[in-house]
Backbone as XML, in Angstrom:
<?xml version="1.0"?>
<chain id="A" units="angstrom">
  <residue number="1" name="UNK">
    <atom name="N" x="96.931" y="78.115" z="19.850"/>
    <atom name="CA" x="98.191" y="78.797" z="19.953"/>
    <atom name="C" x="99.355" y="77.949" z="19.444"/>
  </residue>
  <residue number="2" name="UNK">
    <atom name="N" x="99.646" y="77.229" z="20.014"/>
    <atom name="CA" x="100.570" y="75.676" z="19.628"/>
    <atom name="C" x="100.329" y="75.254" z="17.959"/>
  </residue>
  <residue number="3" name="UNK">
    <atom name="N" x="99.072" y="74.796" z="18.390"/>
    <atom name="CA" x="98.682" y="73.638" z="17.412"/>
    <atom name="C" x="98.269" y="74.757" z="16.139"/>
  </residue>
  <residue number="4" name="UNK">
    <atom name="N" x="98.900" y="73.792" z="15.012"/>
    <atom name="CA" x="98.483" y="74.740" z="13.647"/>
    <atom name="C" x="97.322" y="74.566" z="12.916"/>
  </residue>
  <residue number="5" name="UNK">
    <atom name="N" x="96.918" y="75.084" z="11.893"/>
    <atom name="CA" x="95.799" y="74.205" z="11.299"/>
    <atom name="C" x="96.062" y="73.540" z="10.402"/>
  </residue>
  <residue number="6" name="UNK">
    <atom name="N" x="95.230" y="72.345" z="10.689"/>
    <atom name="CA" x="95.417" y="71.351" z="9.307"/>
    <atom name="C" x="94.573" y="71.518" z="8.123"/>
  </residue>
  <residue number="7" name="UNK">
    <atom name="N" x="95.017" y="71.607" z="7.042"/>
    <atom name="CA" x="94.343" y="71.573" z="5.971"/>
    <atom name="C" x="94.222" y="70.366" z="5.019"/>
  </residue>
  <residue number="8" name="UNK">
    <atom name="N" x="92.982" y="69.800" z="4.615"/>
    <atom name="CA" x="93.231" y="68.510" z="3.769"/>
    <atom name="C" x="93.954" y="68.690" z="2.543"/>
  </residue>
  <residue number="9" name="UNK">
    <atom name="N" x="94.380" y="67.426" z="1.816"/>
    <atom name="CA" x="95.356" y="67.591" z="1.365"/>
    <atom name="C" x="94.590" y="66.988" z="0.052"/>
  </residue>
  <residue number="10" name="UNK">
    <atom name="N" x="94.876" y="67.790" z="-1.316"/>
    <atom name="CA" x="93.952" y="67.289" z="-2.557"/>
    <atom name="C" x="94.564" y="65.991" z="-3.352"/>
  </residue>
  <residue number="11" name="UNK">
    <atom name="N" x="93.628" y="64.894" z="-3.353"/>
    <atom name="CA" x="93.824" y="63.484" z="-4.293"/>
    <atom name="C" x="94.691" y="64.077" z="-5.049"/>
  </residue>
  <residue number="12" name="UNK">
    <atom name="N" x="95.705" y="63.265" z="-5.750"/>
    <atom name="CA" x="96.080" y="63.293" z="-7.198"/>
    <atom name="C" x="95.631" y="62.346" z="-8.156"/>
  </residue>
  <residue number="13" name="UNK">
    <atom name="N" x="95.289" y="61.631" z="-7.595"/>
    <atom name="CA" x="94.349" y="60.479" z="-8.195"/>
    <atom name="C" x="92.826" y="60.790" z="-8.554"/>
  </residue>
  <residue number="14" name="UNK">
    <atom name="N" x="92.466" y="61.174" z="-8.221"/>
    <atom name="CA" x="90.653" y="61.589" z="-8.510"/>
    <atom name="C" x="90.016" y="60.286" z="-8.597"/>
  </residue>
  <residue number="15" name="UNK">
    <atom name="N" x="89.071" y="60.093" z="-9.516"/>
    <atom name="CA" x="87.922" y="59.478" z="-9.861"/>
    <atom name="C" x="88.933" y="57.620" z="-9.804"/>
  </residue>
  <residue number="16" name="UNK">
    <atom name="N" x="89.952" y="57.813" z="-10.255"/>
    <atom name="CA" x="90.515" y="56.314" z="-10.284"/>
    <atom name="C" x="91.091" y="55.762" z="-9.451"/>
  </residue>
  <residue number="17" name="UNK">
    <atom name="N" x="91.467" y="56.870" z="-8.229"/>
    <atom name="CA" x="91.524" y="56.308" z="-7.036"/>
    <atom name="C" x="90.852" y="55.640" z="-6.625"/>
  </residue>
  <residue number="18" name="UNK">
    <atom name="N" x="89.464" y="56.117" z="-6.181"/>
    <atom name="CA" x="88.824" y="55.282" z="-5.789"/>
    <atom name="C" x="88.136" y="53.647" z="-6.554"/>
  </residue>
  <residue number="19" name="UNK">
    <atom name="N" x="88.284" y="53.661" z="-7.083"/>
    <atom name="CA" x="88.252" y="52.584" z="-8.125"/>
    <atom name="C" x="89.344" y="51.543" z="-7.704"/>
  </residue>
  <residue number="20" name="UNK">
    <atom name="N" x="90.731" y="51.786" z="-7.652"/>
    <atom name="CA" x="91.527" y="51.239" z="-7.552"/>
    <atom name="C" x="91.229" y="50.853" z="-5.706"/>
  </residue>
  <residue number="21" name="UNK">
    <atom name="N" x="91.247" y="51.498" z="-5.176"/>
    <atom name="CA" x="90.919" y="51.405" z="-3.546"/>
    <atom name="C" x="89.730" y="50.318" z="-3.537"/>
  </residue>
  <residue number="22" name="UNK">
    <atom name="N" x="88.626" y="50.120" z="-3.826"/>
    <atom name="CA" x="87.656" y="48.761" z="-4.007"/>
    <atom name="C" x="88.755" y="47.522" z="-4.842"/>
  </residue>
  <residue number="23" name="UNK">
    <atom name="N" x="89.808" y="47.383" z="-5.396"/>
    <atom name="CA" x="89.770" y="46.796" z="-6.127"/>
    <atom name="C" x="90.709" y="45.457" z="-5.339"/>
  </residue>
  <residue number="24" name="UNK">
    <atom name="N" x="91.327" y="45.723" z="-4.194"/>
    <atom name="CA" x="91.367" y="44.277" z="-2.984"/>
    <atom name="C" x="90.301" y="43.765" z="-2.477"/>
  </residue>
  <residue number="25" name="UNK">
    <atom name="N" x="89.417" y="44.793" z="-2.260"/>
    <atom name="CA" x="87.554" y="43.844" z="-1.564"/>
    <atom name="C" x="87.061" y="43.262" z="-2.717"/>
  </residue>
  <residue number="26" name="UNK">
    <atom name="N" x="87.394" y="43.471" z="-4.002"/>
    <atom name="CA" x="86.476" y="42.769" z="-5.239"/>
    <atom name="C" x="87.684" y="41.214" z="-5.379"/>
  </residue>
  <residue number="27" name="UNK">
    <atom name="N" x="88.966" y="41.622" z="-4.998"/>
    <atom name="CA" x="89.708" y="40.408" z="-5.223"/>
    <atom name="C" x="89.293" y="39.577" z="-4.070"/>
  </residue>
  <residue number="28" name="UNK">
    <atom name="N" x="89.371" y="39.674" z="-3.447"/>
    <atom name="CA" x="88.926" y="39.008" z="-2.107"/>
    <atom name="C" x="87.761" y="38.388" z="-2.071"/>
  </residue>
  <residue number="29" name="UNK">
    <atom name="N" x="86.466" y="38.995" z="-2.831"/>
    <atom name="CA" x="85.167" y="38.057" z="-3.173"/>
    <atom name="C" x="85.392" y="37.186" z="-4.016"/>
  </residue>
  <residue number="30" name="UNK">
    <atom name="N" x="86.666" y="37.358" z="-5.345"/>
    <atom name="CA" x="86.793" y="36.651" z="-6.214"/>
    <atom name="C" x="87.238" y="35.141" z="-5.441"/>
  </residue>
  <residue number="31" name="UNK">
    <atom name="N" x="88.204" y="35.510" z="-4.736"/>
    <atom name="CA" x="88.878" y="34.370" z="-4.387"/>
    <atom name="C" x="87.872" y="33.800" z="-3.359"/>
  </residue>
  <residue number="32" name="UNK">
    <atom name="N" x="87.203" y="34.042" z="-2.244"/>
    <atom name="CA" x="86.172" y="33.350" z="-2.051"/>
    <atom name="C" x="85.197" y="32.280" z="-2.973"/>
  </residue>
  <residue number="33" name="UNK">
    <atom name="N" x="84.791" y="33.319" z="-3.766"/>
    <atom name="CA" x="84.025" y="32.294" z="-4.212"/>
    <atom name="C" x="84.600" y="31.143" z="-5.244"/>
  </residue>
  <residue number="34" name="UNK">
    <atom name="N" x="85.459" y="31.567" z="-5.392"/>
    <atom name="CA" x="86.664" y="30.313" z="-6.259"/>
    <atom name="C" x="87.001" y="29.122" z="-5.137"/>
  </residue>
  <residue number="35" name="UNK">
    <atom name="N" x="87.532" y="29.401" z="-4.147"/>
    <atom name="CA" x="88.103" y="28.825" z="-2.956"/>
    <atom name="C" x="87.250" y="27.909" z="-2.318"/>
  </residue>
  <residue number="36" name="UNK">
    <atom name="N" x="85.717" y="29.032" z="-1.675"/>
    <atom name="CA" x="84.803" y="28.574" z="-0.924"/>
    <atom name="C" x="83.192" y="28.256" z="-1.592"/>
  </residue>
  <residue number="37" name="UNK">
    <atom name="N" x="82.887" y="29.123" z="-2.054"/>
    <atom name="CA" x="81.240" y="29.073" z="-2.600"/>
    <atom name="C" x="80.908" y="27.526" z="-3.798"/>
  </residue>
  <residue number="38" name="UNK">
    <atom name="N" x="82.176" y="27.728" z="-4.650"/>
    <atom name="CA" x="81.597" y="27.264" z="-5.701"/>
    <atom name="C" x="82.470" y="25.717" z="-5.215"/>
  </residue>
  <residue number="39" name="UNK">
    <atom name="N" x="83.219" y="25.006" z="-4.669"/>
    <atom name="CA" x="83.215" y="23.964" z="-4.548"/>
    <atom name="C" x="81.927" y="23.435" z="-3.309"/>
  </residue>
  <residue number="40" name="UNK">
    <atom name="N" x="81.751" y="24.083" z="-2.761"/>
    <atom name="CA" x="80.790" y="23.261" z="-1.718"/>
    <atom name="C" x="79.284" y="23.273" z="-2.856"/>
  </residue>
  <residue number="41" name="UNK">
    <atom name="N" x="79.118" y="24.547" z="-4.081"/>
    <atom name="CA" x="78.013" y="23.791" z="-4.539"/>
    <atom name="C" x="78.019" y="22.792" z="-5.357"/>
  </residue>
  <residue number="42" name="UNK">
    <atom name="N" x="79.448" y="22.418" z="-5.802"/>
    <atom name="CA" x="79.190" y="21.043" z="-6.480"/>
    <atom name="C" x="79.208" y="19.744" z="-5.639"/>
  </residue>
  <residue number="43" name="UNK">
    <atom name="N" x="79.729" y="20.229" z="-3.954"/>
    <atom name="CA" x="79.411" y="18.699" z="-3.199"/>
    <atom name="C" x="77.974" y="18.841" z="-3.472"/>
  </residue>
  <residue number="44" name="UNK">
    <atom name="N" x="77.470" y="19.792" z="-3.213"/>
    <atom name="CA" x="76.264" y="19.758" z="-2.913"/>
    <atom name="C" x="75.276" y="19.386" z="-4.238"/>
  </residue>
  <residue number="45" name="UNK">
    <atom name="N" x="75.252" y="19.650" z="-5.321"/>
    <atom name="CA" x="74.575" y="18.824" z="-6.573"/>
    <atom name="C" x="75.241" y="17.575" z="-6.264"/>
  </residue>
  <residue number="46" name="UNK">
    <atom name="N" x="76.766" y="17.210" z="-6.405"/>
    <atom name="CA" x="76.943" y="15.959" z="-6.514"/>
    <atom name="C" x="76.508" y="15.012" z="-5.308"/>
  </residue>
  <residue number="47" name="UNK">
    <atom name="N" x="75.606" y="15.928" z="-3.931"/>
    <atom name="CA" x="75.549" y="14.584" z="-3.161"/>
    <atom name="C" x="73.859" y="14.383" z="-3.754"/>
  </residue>
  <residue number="48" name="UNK">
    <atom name="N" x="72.718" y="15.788" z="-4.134"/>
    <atom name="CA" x="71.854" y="15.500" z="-4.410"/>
    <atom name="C" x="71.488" y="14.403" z="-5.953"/>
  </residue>
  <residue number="49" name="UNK">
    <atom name="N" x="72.797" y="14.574" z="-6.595"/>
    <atom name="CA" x="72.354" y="13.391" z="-7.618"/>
    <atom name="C" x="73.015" y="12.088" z="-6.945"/>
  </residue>
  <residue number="50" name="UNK">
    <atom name="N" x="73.314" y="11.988" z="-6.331"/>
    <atom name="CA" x="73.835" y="10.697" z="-6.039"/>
    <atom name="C" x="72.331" y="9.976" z="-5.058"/>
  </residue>
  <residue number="51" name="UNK">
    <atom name="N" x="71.766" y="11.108" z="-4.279"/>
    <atom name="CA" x="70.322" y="10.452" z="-3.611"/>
    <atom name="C" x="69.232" y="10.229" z="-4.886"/>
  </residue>
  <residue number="52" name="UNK">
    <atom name="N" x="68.997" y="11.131" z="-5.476"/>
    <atom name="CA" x="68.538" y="10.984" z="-6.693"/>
    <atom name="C" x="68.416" y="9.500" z="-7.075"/>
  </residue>
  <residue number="53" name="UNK">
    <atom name="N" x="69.377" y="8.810" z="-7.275"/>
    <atom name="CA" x="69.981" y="7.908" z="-7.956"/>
    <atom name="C" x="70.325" y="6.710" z="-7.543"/>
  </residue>
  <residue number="54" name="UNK">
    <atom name="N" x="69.529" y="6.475" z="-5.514"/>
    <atom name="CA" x="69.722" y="5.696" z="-4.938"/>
    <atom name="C" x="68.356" y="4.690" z="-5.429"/>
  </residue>
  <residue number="55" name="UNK">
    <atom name="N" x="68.862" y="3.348" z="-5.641"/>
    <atom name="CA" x="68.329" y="2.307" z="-5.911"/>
    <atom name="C" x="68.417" y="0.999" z="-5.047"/>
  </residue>
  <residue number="56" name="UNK">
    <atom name="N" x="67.248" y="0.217" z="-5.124"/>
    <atom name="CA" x="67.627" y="-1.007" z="-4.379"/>
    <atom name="C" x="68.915" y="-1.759" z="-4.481"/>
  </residue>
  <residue number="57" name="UNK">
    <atom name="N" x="68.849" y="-2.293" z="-3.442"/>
    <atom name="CA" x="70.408" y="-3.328" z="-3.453"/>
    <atom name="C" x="71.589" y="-2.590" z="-3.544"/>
  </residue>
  <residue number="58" name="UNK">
    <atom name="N" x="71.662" y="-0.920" z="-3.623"/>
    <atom name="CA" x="72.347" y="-0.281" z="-3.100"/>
    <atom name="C" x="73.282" y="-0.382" z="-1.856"/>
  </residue>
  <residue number="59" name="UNK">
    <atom name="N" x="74.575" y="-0.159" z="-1.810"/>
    <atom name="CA" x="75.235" y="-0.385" z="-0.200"/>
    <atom name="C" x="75.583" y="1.194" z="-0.151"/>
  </residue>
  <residue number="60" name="UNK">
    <atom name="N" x="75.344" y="1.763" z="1.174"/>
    <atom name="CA" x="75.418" y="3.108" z="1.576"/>
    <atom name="C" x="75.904" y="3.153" z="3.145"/>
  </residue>
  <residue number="61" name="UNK">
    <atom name="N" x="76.732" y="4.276" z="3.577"/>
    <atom name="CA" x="77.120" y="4.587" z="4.916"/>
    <atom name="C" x="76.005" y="6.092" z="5.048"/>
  </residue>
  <residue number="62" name="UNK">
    <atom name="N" x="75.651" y="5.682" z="6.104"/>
    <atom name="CA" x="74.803" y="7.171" z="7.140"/>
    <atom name="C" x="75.578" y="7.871" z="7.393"/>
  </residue>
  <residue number="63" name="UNK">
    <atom name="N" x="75.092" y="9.425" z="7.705"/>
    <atom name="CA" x="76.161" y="10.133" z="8.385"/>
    <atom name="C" x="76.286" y="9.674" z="9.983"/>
  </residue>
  <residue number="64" name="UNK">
    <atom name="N" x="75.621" y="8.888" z="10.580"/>
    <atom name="CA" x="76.078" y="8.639" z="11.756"/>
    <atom name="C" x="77.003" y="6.979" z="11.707"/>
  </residue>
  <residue number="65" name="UNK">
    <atom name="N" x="77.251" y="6.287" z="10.106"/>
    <atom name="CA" x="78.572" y="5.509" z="10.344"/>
    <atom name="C" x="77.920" y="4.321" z="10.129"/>
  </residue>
  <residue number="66" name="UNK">
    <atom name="N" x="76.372" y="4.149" z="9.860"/>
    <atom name="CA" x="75.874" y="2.770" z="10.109"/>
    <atom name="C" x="75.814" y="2.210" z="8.616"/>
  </residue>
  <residue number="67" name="UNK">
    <atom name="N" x="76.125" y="1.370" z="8.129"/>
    <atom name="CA" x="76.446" y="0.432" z="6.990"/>
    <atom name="C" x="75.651" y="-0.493" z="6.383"/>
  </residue>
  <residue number="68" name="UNK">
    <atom name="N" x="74.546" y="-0.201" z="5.391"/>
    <atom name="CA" x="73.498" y="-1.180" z="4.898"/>
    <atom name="C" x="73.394" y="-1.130" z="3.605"/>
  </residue>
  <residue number="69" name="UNK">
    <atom name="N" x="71.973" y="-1.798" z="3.200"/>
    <atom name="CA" x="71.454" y="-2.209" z="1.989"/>
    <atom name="C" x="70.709" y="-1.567" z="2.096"/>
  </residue>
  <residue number="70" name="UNK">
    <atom name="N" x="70.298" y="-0.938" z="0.859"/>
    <atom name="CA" x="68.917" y="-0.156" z="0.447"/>
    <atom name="C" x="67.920" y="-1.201" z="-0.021"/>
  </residue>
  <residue number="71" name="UNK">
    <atom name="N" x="67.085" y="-1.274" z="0.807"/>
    <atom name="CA" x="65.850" y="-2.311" z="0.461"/>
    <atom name="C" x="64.771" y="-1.344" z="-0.354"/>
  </residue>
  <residue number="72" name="UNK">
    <atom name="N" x="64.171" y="0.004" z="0.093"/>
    <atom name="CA" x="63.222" y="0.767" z="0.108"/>
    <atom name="C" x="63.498" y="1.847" z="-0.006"/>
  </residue>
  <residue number="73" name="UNK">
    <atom name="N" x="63.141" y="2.497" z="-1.387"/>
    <atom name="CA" x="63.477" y="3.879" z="-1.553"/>
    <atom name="C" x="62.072" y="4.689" z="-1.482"/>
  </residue>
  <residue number="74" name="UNK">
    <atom name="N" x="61.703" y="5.558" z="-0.714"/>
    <atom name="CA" x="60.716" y="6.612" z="-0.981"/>
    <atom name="C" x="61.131" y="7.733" z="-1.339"/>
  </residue>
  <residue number="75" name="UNK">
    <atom name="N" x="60.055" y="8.979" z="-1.315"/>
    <atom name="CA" x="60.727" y="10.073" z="-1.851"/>
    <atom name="C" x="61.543" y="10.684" z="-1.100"/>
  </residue>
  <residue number="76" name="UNK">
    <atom name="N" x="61.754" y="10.953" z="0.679"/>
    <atom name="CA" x="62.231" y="11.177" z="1.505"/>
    <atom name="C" x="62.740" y="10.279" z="2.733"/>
  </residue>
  <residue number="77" name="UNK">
    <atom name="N" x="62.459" y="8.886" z="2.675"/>
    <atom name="CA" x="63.027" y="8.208" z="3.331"/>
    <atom name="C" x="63.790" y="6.972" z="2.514"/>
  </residue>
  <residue number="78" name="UNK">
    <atom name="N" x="64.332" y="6.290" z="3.443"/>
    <atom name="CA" x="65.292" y="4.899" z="2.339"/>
    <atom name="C" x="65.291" y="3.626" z="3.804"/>
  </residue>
  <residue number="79" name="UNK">
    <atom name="N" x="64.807" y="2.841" z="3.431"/>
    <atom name="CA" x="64.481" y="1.724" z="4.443"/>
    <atom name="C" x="66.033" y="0.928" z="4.133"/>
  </residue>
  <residue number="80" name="UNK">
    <atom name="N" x="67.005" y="0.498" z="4.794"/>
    <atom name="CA" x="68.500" y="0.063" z="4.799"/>
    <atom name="C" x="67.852" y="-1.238" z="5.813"/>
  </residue>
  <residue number="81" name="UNK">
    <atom name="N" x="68.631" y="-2.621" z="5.030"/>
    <atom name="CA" x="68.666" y="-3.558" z="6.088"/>
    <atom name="C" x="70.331" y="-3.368" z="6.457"/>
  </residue>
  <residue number="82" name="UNK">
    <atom name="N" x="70.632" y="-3.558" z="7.617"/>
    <atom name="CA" x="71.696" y="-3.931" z="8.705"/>
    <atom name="C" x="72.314" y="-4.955" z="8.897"/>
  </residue>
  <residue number="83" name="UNK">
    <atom name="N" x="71.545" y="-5.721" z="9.177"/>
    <atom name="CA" x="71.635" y="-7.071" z="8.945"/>
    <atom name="C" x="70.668" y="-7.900" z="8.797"/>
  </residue>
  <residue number="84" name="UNK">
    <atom name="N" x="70.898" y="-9.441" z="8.767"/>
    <atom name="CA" x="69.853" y="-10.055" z="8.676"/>
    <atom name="C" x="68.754" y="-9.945" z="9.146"/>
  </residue>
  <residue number="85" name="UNK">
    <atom name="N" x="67.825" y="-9.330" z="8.900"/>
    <atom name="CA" x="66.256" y="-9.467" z="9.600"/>
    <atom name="C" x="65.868" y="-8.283" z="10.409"/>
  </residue>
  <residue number="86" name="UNK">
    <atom name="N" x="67.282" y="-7.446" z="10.012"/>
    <atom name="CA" x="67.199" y="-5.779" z="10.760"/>
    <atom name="C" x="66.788" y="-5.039" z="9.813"/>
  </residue>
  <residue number="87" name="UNK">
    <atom name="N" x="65.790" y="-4.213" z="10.002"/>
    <atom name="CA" x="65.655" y="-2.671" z="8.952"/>
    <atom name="C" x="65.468" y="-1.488" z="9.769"/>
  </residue>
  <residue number="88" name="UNK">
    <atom name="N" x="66.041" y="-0.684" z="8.807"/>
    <atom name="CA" x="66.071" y="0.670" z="9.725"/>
    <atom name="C" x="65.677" y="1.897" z="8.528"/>
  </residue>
  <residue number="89" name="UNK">
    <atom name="N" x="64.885" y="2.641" z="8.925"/>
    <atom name="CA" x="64.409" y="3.550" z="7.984"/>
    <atom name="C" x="65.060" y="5.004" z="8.334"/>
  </residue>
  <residue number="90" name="UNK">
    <atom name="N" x="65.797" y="5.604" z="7.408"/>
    <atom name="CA" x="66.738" y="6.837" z="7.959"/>
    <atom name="C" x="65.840" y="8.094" z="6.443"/>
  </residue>
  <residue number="91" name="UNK">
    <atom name="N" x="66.346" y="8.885" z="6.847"/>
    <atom name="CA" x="66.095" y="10.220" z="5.588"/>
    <atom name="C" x="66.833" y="9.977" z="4.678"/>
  </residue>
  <residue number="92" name="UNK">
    <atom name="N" x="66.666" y="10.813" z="3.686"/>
    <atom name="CA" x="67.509" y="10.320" z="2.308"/>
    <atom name="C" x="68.811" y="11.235" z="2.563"/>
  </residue>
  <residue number="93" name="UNK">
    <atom name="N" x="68.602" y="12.344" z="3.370"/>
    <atom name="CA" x="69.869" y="13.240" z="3.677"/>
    <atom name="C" x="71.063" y="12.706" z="4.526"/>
  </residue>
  <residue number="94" name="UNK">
    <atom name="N" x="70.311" y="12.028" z="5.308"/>
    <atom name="CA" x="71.218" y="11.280" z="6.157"/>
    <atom name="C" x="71.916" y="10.051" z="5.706"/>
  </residue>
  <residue number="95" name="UNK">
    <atom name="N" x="72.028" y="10.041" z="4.180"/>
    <atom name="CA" x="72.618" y="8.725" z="3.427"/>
    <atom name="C" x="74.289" y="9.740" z="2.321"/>
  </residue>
  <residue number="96" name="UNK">
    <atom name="N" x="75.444" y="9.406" z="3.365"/>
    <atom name="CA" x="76.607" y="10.503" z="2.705"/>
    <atom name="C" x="77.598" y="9.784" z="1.734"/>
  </residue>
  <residue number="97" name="UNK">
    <atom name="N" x="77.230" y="7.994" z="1.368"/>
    <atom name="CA" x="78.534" y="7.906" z="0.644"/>
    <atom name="C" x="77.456" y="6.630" z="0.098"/>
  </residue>
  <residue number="98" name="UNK">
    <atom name="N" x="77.673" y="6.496" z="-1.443"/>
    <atom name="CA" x="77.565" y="4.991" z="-1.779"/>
    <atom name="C" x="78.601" y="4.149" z="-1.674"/>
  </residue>
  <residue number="99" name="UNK">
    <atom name="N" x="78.717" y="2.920" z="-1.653"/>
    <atom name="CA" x="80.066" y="2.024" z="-1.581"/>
    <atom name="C" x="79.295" y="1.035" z="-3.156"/>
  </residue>
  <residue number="100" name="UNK">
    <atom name="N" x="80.701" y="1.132" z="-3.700"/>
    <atom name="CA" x="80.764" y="-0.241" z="-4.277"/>
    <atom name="C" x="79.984" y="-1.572" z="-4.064"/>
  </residue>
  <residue number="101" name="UNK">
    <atom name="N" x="79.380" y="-2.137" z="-4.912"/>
    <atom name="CA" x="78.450" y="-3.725" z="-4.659"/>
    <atom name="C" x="79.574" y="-4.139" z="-4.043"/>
  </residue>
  <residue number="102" name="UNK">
    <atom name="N" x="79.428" y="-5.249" z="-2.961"/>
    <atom name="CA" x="80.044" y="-6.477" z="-2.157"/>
    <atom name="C" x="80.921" y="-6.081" z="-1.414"/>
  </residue>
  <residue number="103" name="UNK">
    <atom name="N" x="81.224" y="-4.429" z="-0.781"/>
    <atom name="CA" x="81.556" y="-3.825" z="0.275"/>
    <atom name="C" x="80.758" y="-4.550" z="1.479"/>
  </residue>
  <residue number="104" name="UNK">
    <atom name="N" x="80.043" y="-4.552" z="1.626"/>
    <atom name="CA" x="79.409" y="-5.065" z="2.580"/>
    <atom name="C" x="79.147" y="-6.956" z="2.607"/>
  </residue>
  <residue number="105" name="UNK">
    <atom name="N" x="79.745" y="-7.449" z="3.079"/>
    <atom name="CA" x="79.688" y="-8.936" z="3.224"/>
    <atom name="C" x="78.728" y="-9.754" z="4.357"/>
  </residue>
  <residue number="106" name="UNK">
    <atom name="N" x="78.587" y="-9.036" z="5.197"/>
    <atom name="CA" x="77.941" y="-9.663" z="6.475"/>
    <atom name="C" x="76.205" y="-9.592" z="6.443"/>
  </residue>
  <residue number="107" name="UNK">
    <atom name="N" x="75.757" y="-8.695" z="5.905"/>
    <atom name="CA" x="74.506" y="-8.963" z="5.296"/>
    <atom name="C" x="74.041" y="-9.909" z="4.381"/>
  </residue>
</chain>
């Protein structure tokens, strides 16, 4: 009685409306993967060539902070002395930064 009827109301836009309506969710992936995707995969090659590429007499920090020499490289582990007469065998993942030769003095 009150209430009238509603009738939908026809695009004027048609077929390119909708086109244009996707076209903030396609910007929005763009900028993701500009922003987010594609720099974390170059940490990520650049940390796998850097294990790659670990050699004896190497100086390296762990991700838990501990500071050695690469005595022993295998394919998945890396034997680090500590100090004098200390060795400690960690994963090769768990090795996040090389340092410069003669960073390390106390070894």
């Amino acid at each position: 009685m009150f209430i009238s009827n509603a009738y939908a109301q026809s695009s004027l836009l048609g077929a390119d409306g909708n086109l244009m309506s996707f076209l903030p969710i396609v910007l929005m992936f763009v900028v993701l993967y500009f922003l987010m995707i594609r720099p974390q995969m170059k940490r990520q090659k650049e940390q796998k060539s850097m294990m790659d590429a670990l050699a004896k007499n190497d100086e390296v920090v762990t991700a838990g902070g501990i500071l050695g020499k690469v005595i022993k490289v295998a394919d998945a582990y890396v034997t680090l002395e500590i100090s004098n007469g200390t060795e400690v065998v960690v994963q090769k993942s768990a090795i996040t930064m090389l340092l410069p030769k003669g960073s390390i003095k106390a070894i």
